[in-house]
C-alpha positions in Angstrom: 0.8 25.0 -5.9 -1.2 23.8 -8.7 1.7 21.4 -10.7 2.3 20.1 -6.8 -1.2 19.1 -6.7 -1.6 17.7 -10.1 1.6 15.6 -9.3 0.3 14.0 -5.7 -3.1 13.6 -7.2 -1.2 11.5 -10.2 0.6 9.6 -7.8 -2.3 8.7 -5.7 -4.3 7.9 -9.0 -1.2 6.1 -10.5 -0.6 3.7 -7.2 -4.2 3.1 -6.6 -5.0 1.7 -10.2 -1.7 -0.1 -10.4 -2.1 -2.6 -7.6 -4.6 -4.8 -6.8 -6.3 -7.6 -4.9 -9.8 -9.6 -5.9 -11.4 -12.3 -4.8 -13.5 -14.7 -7.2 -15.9 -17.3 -5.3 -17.7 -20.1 -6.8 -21.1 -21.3 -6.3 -23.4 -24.3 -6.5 -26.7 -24.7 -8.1 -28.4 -23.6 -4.5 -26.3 -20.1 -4.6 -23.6 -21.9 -1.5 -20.5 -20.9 -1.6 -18.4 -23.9 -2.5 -14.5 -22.5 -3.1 -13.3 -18.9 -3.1 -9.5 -18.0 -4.1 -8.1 -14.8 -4.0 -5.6 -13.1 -6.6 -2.8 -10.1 -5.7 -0.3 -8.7 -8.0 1.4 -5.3 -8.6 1.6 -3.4 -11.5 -1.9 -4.4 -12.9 -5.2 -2.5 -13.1 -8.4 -3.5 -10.8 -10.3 -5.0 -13.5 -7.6 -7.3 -14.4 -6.9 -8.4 -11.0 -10.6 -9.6 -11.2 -10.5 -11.2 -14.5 -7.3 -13.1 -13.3 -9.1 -14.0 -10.0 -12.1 -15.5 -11.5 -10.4 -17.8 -14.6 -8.2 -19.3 -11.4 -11.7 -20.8 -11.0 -13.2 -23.0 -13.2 -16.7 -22.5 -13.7 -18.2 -26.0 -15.0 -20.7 -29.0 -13.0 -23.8 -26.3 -12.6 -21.1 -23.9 -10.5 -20.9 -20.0 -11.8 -18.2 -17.7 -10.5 -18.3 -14.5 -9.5 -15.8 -11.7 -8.2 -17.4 -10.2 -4.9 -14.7 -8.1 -4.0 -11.7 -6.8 -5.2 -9.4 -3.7 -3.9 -6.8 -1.5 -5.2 -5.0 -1.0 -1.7 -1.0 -1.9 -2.0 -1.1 -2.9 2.0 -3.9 -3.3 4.7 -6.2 -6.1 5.9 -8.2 -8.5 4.7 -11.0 -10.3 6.4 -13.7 -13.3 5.0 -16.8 -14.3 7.3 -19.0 -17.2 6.6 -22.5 -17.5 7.2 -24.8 -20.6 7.3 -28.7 -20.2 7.4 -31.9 -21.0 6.8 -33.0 -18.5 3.9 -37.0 -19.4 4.5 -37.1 -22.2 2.1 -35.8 -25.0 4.4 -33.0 -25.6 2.6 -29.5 -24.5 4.7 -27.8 -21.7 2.7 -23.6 -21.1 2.7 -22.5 -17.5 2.1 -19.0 -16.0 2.4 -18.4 -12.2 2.8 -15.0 -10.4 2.0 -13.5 -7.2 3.1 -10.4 -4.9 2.8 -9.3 -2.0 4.9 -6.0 0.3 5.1 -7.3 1.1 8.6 -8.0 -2.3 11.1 -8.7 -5.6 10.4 -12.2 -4.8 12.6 -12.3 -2.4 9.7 -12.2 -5.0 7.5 -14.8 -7.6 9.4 -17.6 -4.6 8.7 -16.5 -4.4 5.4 -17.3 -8.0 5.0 -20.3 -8.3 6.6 -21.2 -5.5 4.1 -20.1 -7.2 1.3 -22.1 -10.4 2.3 -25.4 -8.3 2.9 -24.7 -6.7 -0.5 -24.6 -10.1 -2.2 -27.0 -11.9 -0.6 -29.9 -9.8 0.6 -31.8 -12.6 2.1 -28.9 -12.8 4.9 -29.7 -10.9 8.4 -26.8 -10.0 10.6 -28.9 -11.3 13.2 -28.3 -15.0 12.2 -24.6 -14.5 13.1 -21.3 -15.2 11.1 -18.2 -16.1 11.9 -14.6 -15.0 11.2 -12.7 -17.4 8.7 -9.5 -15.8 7.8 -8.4 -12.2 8.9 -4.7 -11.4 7.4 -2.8 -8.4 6.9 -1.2 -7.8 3.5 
């Protein structure tokens, strides 16, 4: 029972590590999301995926780029909100959220709105997003 185990929990470990999906997202000056592109391939570890993801984007006028997300899931969903506000400052603010699920593409859309909350702490869910892109993969 133990080597059956030991084999399904290598399995697991070996399929979750070897795939992988990340986004990288560039922003301006202000913090606005300007471009966002996202990278997939299998056979590749997580932190590569997101090292490939970001140098697709080319950093350079004031812009820096980050990777907001990334996931080792081989299939599931995929979901990016957008939210423009007004951070306190006056100035109008551009934010985009990304998520992955293996369950729902809803799933997903809270996983992004997490992810945008987590980056950018000044957003409230009360000031409303919407739903760019919502794929399965």
């Amino acid at each position: 029972m133990k080597k059956v185990f030991i084999f399904f929990a290598f399995i697991f470990f070996y399929t979750s590590v070897w795939s992988c999906a990340a986004i990288a997202e560039a922003r301006n000056k202000a913090g606005n999301s300007v471009s966002w592109t996202i990278y997939n391939q299998e056979k590749i570890p997580v932190a590569k995926c997101v090292t490939l993801a970001k140098s697709k984007l080319q950093a350079g006028n004031g812009m820096s780029v980050i990777a907001p997300a990334s996931t080792s899931l081989n299939h599931g969903f995929f979901v990016m909100i957008s939210a423009a506000y007004d951070p306190g400052n006056g100035k109008a603010r551009e934010r985009n959220g990304y998520g992955f699920s293996s369950k729902s593409a809803k799933d997903a859309e809270l996983e992004a709105v997490k992810n945008l909350k987590k980056n950018d702490n000044l957003w409230k869910k009360e000031e409303g997003y919407q739903v760019d892109k919502s794929v399965s993969f």
